[in-house]
KOLTOR-323442 format. One record per residue (C-alpha): x, y, z; residue number from 1; residue in three letters. Coordinates in steps of 0.25 Angstrom, whole numbers, padded with zeros to 4 digits. Example, Ala and Ser with C-alpha at 12.3 -4.5 7.8 and 13.67 -1.06 7.14 Angstrom:
// residues 2
[r [0049, -0018, 0031], 1, 'ALA']
[r [0055, -0004, 0029], 2, 'SER']
***
This chain:
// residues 83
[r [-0100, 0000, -0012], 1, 'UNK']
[r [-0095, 0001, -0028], 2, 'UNK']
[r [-0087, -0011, -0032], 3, 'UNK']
[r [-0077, 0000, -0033], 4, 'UNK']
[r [-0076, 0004, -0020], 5, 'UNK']
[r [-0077, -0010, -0016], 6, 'UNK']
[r [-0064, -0011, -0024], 7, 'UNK']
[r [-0058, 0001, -0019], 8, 'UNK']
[r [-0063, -0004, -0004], 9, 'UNK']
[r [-0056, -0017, -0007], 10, 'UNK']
[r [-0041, -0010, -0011], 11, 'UNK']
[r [-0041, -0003, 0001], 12, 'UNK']
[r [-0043, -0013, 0011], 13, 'UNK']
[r [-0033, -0022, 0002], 14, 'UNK']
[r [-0022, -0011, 0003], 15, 'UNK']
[r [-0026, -0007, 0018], 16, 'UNK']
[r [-0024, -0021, 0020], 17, 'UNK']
[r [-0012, -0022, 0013], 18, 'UNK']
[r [-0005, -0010, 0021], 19, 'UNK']
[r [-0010, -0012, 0033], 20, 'UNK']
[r [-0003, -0027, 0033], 21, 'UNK']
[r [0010, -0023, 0025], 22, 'UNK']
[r [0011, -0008, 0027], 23, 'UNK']
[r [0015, -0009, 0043], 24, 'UNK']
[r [0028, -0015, 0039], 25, 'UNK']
[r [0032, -0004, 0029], 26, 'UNK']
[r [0036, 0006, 0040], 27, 'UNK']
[r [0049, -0005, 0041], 28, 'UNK']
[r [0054, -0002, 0029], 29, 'UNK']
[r [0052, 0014, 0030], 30, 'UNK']
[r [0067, 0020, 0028], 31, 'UNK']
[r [0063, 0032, 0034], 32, 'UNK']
[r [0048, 0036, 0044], 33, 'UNK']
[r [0036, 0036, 0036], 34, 'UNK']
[r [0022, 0038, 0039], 35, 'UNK']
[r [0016, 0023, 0038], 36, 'UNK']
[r [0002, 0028, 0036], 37, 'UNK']
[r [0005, 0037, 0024], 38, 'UNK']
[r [0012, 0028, 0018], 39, 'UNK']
[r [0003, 0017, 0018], 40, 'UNK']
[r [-0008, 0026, 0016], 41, 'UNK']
[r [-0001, 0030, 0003], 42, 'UNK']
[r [0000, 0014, 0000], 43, 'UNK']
[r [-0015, 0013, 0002], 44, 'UNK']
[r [-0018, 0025, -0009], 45, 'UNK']
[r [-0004, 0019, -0018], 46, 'UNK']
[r [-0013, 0006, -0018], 47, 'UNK']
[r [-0027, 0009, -0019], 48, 'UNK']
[r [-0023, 0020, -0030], 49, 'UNK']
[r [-0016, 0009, -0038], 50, 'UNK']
[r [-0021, -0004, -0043], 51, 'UNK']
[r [-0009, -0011, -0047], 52, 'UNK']
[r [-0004, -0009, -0032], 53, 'UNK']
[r [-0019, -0014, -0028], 54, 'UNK']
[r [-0016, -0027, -0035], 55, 'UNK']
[r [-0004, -0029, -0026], 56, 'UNK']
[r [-0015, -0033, -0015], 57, 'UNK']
[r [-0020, -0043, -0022], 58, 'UNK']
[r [-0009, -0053, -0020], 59, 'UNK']
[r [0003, -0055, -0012], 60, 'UNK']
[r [0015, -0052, -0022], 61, 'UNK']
[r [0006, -0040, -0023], 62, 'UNK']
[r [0007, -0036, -0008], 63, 'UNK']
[r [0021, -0040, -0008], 64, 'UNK']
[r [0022, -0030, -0018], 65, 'UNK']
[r [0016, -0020, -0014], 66, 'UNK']
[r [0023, -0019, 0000], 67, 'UNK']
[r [0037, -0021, -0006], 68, 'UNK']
[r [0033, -0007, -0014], 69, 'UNK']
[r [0029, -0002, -0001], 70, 'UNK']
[r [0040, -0006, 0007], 71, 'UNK']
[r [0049, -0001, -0004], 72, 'UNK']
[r [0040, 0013, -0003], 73, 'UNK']
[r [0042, 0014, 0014], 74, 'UNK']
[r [0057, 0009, 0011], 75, 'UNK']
[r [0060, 0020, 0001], 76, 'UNK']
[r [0053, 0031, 0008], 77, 'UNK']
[r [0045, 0031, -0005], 78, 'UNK']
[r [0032, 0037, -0005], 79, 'UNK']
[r [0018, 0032, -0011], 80, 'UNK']
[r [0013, 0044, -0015], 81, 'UNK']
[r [0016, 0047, -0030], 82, 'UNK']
[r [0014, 0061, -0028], 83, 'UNK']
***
């Protein structure tokens, strides 16, 4: 394996590890039904695509962050994609 898929390995299993801990609660804060699986799929591609977001991993203030965007996302009915 290359060192850049080693690094592209190691952001995914951060954000899969990320989501899969913080994104179950998400649905709580939904203000109208939403396909979890899409949505957190869309947070996987948003983070992996996006290296400011990846550095959110890195630390807790960033995971904080980053789920209070989320949150704010599933809240507002906003969607991830930005097509």
């Amino acid at each position: 394996m290359t060192k850049q898929e080693t690094a592209v390995t190691t952001v995914d299993k951060q954000a899969q590890t990320f989501l899969q801990t913080f994104g179950r609660s998400l649905d709580q804060y939904a203000i109208r039904p939403y396909n979890q699986t899409a949505f957190l799929k869309s947070a996987m591609l948003a983070i992996v695509s996006n290296g400011e977001l990846q550095s959110c991993l890195k630390t807790d203030e960033g995971k904080l962050s980053l789920f209070s965007a989320l949150r704010y996302a599933a809240t507002t009915g906003l969607s991830l994609n930005p097509q």
